[in-house]
C-alpha positions as CSV (number, residue, x, y, z in Angstrom):
1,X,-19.5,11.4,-18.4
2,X,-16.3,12.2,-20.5
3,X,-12.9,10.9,-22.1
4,X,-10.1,11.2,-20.0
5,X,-6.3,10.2,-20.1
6,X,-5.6,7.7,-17.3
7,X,-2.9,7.1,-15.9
8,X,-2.9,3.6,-13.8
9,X,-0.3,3.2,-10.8
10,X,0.8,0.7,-8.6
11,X,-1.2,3.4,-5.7
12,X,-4.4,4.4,-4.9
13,X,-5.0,8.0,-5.1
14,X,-7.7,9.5,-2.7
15,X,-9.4,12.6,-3.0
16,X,-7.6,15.7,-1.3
17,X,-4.1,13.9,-1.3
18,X,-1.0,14.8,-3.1
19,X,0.2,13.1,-5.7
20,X,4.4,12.8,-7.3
21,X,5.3,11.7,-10.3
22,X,8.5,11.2,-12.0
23,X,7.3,11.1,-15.8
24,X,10.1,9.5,-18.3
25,X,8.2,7.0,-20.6
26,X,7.4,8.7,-24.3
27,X,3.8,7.8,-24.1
28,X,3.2,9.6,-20.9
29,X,4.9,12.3,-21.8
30,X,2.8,12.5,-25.2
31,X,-0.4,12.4,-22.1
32,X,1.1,14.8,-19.8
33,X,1.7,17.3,-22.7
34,X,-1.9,17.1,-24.2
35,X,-2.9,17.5,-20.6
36,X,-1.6,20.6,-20.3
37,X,-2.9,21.8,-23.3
38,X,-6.0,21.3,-21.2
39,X,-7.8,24.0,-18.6
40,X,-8.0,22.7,-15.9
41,X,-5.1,20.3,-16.4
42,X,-6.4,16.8,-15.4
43,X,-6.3,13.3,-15.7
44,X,-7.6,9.8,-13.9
45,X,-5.4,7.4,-12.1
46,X,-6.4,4.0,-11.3
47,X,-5.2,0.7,-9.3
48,X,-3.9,-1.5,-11.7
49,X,-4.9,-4.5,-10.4
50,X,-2.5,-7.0,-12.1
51,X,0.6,-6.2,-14.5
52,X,3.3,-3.6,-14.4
53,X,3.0,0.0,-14.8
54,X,5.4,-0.2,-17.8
55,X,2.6,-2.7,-19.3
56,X,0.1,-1.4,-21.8
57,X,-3.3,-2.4,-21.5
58,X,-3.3,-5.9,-23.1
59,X,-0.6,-6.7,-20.7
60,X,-2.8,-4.8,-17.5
61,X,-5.8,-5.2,-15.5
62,X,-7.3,-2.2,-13.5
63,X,-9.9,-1.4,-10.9
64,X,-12.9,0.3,-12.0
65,X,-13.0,3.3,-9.9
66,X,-10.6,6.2,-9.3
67,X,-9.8,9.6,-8.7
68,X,-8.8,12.6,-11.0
69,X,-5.7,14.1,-10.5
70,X,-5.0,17.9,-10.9
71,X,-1.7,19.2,-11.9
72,X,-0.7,21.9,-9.7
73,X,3.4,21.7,-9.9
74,X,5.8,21.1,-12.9
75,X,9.5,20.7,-13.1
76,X,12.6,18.3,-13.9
77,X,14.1,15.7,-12.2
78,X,17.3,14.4,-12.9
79,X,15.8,15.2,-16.7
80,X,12.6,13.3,-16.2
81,X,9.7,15.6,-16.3
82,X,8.5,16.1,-12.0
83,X,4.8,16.3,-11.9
84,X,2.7,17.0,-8.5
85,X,-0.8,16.4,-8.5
86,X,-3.8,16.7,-6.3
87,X,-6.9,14.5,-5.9
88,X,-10.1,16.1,-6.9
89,X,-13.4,14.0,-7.2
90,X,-14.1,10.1,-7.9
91,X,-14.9,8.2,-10.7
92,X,-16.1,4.7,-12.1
93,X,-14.7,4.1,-15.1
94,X,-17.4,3.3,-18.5
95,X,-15.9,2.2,-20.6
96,X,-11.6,1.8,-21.7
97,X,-10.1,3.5,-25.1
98,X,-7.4,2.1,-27.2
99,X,-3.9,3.1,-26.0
100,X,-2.8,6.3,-28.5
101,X,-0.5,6.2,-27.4
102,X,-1.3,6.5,-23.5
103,X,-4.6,5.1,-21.9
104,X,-7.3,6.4,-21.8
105,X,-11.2,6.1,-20.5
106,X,-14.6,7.0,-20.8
107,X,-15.2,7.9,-16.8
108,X,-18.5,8.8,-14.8
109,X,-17.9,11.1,-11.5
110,X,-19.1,9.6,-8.6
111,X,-21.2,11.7,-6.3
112,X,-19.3,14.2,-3.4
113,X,-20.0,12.1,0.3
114,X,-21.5,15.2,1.9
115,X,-20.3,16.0,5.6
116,X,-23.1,16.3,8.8
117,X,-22.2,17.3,12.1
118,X,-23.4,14.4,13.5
119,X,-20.5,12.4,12.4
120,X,-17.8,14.4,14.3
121,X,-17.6,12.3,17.1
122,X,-17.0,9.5,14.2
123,X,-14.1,11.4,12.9
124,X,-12.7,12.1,16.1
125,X,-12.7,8.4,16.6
126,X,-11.0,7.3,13.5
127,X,-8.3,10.1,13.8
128,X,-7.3,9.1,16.9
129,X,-7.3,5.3,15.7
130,X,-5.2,6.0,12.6
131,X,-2.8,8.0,14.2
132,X,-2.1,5.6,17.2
133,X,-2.0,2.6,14.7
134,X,0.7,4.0,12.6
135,X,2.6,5.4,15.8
136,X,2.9,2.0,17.3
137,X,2.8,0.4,13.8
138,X,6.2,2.6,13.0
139,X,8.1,0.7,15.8
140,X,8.0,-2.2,13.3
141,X,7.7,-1.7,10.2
142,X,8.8,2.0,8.0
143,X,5.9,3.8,6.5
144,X,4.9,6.7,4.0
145,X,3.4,8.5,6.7
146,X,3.8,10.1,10.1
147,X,1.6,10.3,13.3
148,X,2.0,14.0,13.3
149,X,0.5,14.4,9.3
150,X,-1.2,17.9,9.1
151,X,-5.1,17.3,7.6
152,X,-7.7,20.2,6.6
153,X,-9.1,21.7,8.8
154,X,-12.5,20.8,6.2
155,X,-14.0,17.8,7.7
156,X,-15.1,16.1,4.7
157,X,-11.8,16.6,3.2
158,X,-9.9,15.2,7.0
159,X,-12.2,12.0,6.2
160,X,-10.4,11.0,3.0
161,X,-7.4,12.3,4.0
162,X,-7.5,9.7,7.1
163,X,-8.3,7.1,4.8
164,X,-4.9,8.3,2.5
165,X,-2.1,8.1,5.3
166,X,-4.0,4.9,7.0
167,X,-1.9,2.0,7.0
168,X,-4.1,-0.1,4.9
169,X,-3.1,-2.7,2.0
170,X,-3.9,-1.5,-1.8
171,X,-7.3,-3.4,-1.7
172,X,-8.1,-2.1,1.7
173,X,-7.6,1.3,-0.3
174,X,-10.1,0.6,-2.9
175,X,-12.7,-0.7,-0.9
176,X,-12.4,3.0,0.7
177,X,-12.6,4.6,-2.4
178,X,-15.6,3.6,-3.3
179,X,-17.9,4.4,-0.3
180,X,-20.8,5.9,-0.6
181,X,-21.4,7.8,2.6
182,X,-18.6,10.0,5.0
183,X,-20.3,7.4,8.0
184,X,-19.6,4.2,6.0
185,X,-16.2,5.3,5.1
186,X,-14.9,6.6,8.6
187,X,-16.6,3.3,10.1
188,X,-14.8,1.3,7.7
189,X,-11.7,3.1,8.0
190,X,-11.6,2.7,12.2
191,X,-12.7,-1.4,11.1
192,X,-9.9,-2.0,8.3
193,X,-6.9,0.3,10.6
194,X,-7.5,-1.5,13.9
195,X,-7.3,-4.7,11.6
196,X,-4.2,-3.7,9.8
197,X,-2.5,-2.9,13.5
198,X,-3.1,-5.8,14.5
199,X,-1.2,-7.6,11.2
200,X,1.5,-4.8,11.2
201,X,2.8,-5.1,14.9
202,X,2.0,-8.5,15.6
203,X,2.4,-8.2,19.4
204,X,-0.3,-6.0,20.4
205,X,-4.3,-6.2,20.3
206,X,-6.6,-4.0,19.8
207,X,-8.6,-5.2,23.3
208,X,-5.2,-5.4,25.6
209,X,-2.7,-2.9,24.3
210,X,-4.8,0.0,23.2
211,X,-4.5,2.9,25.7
212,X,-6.9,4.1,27.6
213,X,-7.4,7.3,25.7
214,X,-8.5,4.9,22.4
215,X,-10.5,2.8,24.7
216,X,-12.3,5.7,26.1
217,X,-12.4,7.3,22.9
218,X,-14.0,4.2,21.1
219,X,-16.5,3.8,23.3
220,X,-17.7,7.4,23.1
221,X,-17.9,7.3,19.8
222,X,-19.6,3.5,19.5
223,X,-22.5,5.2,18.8
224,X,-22.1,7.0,16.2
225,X,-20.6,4.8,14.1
226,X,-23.5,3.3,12.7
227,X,-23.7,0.9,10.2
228,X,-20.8,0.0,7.4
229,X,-21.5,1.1,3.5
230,X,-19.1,-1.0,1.4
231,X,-16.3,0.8,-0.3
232,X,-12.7,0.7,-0.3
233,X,8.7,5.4,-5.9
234,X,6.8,7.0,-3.0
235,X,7.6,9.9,-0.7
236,X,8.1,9.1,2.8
237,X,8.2,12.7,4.1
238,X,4.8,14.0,2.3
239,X,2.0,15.8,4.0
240,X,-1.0,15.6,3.0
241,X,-1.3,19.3,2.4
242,X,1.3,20.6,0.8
243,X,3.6,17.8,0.1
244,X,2.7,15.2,-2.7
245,X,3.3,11.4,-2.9
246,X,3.3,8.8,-5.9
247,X,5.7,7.0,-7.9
248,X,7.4,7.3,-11.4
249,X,6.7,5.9,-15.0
C-alpha cells in the first residue's frame, strides 16, 4: 500500500493506454509539481462517479479502483501546463486524504492478470469484435478511436488495450477495470461491445448483420471463452501506442 496524489476525471484510464492532460487549475499544478519531484513520476486517476472535475472532494464522489498514471511527456499549451501520461498497474483505493491542496489516497495495487496461450483464440475474438463494432458503429455516431488503432504486439497488454478504444459507456469501463482474470475480461469485453453495437447503430444485430467473418470467428472461438469474472477534452486521433488521450483540469 502507499499515499498517492489522485487525480479523478470524467475518463477511465486503463492500463497500457495514453493519457493527455491540459493542467491549468492551481491545485493540480501544486500535484503535478510534487509529482515530479518524484522518481518515477506518478500518480492515480479515478472515475468520479458524481460531481464535476473542478469539484473538490466534498462536492465529488469517485469509484474505488483505478489506474496509476506515469508521466512520460511535458510541455505548454496555450500556457496551460501539457501533460502525457501512460497507464501502468491497477489499484483499489484504501482509504481517501484531505485535499492539500489536491486529492489524494491511500491505494493498494491490484494483482497483474497474467497472459496463457490458451486464451489467444479469445483475443482473436474480441479484436475482431471491437474493431468491427466501432467500424460500423462510426457510420453513426463520431468516436475517440479508429478501426485501424495500432495495439502491442504483448498480448496481455493488446487485452487492456481492446478494452480502452472499445466503444463502451464509463460504467461499462469500470466494470473492465476491475477484472480479475485476462479470460474474464476479454469475455466481458466481446459481451459488453456486441451490446454497445447494438445501442450505438440501432439498425443492425449482432445475429443478422454481423459478417460472416465475425460469425465464423465467434464460433471458433465459443469455446474458449469460458466463463465471465466480474469487472469493469479528449483526443480523437490518439493511438494507443504512442499518442495519448484525456481531458484538461
Amino acid at each position: 500500500m502507499g499515499a498517492f496524489a489522485m487525480f479523478p476525471l470524467g475518463s477511465v484510464l486503463f492500463p497500457h493506454m495514453p493519457l493527455a492532460l491540459r493542467v491549468f487549475e492551481p491545485r493540480y499544478l501544486v500535484m503535478m509539481s510534487r509529482v515530479l519531484d518524484e522518481h518515477p513520476s506518478d500518480f492515480g486517476v479515478v472515475l468520479i462517479e458524481s460531481g464535476r472535475e473542478a469539484a473538490g472532494a466534498e462536492e465529488q464522489r469517485r469509484f474505488g479502483v483505478g489506474t496509476i498514471a506515469r508521466i512520460t511527456e511535458l510541455g505548454a499549451a496555450d500556457g496551460d501546463l501539457a501533460v502525457v501520461a501512460r497507464g501502468g498497474r491497477r489499484f483499489e483505493v484504501v482509504e481517501w486524504l484531505p485535499d492539500d491542496p489536491h486529492p489524494a489516497a491511500i491505494v493498494r495495487d491490484l494483482p497483474e492478470l497474467e497472459w496463457d496461450e490458451s486464451l489467444r483464440p479469445l483475443l482473436e475474438k474480441a479484436d475482431l469484435v471491437v474493431r468491427r463494432t466501432i467500424a460500423r458503429a462510426s457510420e453513426f455516431v463520431e468516436l475517440p478511436w479508429d478501426s485501424d488503432a495500432a495495439l502491442s504486439d504483448d498480448p496481455a497488454e493488446a487485452s487492456w488495450q481492446l478494452a480502452g478504444i472499445a466503444p463502451l459507456t464509463q460504467l461499462d469501463q469500470v466494470r473492465l477495470l476491475g477484472a480479475t482474470s485476462l479470460r474474464g475480461l476479454l469475455t466481458e469485453l466481446v459481451d459488453l461491445t456486441l451490446g454497445a453495437g447494438d445501442v450505438l447503430t440501432v439498425s443492425w444485430t449482432t445475429e443478422d448483420d454481423l459478417d460472416a467473418e465475425i460469425a465464423e470467428t465467434l464460433e471458433q472461438a465459443g469455446d474458449a471463452s469460458g466463463g465471465s469474472d466480474d469487472g469493469a477534452d479528449e483526443d480523437p486521433d490518439a493511438e494507443p501506442g504512442p499518442g495519448p488521450r484525456g481531458g484538461s483540469t
